[in-house]
One Martini backbone bead per residue (centre of mass of N, CA, C, O) as a GRO file, in nm:
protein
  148
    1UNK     BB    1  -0.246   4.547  -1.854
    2UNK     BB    2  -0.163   4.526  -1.499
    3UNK     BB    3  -0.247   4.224  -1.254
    4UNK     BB    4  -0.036   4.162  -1.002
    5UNK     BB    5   0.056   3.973  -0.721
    6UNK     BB    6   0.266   3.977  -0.436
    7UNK     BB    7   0.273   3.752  -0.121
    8UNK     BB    8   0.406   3.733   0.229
    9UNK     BB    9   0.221   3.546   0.478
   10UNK     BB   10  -0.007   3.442   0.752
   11UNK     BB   11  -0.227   3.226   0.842
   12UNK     BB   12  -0.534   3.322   1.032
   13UNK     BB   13  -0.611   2.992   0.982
   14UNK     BB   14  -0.779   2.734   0.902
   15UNK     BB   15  -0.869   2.628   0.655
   16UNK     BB   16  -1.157   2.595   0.408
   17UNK     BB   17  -1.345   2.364   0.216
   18UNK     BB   18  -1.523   2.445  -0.057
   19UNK     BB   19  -1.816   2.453  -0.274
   20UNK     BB   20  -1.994   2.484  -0.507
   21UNK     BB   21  -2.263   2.411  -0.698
   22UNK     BB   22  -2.005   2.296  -0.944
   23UNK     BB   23  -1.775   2.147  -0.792
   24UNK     BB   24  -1.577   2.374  -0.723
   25UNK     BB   25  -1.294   2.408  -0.536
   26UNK     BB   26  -1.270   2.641  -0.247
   27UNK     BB   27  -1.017   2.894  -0.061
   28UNK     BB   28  -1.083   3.148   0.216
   29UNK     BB   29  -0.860   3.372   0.310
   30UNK     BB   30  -0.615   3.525   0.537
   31UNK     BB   31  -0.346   3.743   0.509
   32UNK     BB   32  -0.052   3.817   0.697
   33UNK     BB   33   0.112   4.125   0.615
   34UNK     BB   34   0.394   4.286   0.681
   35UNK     BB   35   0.517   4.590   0.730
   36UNK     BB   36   0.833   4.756   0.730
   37UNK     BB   37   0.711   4.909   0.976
   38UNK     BB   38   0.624   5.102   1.228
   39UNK     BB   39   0.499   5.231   1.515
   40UNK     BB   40   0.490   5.496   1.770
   41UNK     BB   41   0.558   5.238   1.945
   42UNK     BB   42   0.721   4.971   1.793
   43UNK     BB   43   0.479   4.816   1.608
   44UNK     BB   44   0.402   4.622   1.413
   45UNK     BB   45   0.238   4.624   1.110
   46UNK     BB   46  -0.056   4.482   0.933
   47UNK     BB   47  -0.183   4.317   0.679
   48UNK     BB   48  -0.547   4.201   0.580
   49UNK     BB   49  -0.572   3.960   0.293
   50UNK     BB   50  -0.808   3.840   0.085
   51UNK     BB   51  -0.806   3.504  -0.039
   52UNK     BB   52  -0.818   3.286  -0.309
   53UNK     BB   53  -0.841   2.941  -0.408
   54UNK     BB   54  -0.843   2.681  -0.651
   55UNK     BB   55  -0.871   2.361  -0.642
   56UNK     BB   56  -0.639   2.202  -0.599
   57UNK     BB   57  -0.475   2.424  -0.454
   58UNK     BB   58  -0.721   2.393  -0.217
   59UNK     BB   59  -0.653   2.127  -0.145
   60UNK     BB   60  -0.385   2.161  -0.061
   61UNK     BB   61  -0.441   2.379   0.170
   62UNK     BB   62  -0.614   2.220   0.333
   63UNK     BB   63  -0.453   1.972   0.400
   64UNK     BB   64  -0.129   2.125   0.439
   65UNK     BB   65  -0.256   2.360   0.610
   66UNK     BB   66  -0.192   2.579   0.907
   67UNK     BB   67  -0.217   2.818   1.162
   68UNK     BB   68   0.100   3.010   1.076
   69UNK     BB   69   0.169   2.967   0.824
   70UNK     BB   70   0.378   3.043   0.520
   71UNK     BB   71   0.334   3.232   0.249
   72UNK     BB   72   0.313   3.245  -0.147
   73UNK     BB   73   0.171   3.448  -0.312
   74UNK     BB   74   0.010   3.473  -0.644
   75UNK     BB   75  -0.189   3.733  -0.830
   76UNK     BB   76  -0.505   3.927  -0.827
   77UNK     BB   77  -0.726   4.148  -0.864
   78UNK     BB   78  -1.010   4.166  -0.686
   79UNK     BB   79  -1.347   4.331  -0.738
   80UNK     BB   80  -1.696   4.393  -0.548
   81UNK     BB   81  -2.029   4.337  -0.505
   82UNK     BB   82  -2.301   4.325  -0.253
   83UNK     BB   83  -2.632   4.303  -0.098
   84UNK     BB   84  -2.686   4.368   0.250
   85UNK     BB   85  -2.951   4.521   0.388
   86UNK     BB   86  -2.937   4.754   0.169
   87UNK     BB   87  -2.608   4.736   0.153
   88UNK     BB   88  -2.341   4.843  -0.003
   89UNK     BB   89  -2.077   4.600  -0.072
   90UNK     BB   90  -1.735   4.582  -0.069
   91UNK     BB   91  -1.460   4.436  -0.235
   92UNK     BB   92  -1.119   4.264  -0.198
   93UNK     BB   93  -0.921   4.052  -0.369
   94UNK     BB   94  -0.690   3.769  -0.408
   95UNK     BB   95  -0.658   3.558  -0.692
   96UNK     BB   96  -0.491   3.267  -0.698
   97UNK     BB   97  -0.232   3.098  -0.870
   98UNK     BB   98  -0.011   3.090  -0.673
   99UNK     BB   99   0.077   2.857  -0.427
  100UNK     BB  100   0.341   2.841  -0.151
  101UNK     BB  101   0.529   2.651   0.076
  102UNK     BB  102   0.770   2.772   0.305
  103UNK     BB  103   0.747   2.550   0.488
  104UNK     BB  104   0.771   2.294   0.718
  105UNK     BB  105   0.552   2.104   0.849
  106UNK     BB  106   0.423   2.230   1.152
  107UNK     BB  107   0.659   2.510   1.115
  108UNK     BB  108   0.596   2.846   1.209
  109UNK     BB  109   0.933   2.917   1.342
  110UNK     BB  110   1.112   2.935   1.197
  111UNK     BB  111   1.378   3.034   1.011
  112UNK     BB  112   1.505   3.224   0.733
  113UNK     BB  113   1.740   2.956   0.666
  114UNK     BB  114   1.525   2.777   0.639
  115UNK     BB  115   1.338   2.824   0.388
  116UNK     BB  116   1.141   2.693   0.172
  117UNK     BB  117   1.015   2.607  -0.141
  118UNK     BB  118   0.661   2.444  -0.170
  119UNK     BB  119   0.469   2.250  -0.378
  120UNK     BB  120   0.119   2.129  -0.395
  121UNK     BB  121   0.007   1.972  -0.728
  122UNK     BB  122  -0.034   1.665  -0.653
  123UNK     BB  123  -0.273   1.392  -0.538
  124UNK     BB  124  -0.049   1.161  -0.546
  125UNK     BB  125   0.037   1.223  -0.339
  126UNK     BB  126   0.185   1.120  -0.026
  127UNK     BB  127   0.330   1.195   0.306
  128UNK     BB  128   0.574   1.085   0.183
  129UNK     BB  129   0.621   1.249  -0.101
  130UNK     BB  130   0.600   1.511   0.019
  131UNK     BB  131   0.855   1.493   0.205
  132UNK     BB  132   1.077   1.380  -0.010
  133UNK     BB  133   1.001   1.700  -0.179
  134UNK     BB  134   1.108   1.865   0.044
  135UNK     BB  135   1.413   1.760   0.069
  136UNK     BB  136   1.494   1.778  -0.206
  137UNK     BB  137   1.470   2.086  -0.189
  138UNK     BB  138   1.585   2.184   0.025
  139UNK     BB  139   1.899   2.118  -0.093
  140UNK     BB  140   1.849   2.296  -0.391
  141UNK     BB  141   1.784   2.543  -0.186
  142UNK     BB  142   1.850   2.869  -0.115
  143UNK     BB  143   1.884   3.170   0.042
  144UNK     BB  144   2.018   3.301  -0.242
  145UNK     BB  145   1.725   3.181  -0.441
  146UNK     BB  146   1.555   3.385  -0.365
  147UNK     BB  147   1.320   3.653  -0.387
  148UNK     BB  148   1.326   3.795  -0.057
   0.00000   0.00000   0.00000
């Protein structure tokens, strides 16, 4: 069987980082995934898809992502329910294996020219080796080495 996802979309809020009772932390966010089309007024429509991410890159994505950044995830598919009010509730999330940083900190207007894959999944970096990490990622990575 294959549960794979993969997701290109901007972030709808500022992250929140939150830990479980076995202090495991985890970031529910919500990614606005722009559709290919239009609607019959000629607004682009998206899907709003709510993903979890744990631990490290939890922290990582709590620390460096602001809402309005660039995302891209790779995860599978998660279905829950449970009872709320004495109604059952249905979920659907993506549970993320991977969160790649598609921007430059900060900057959420790119153009599709800047763009370029970036993870932070070491917290010994500091905001100084963050950005030499960026940078040096920036001049390896070309816009016909994406692969979308």
């Amino acid at each position: 069987m294959i549960n794979r996802v993969v997701l290109v979309g901007r972030i709808t809020k500022d992250p929140e980082l939150k830990s479980t009772q076995s202090n495991i932390n985890f970031v529910n966010f919500t990614l606005a995934v722009n559709r290919q089309f239009t609607d019959q007024s000629g607004e682009r429509q998206a899907d709003f898809i709510q993903c979890i991410v744990w631990r490290r890159q939890a922290d990582n994505l709590a620390r460096f992502i602001k809402k309005g950044a660039l995302l891209g995830v790779e995860g599978r598919i998660q279905t829950g329910k449970y009872e709320a009010d004495g109604i059952t509730r249905y979920t659907t999330d993506v549970v993320c294996d991977s969160v790649q940083f598609l921007e430059n900190k900060g900057d959420s207007s790119s153009s599709s020219n800047d763009r370029t894959e970036s993870t932070y999944t070491d917290d010994s970096h500091n905001e100084k080796d963050s950005d030499e990490f960026y940078e040096t990622s920036k001049q390896l990575a070309a816009e016909e080495d994406l692969p979308f």
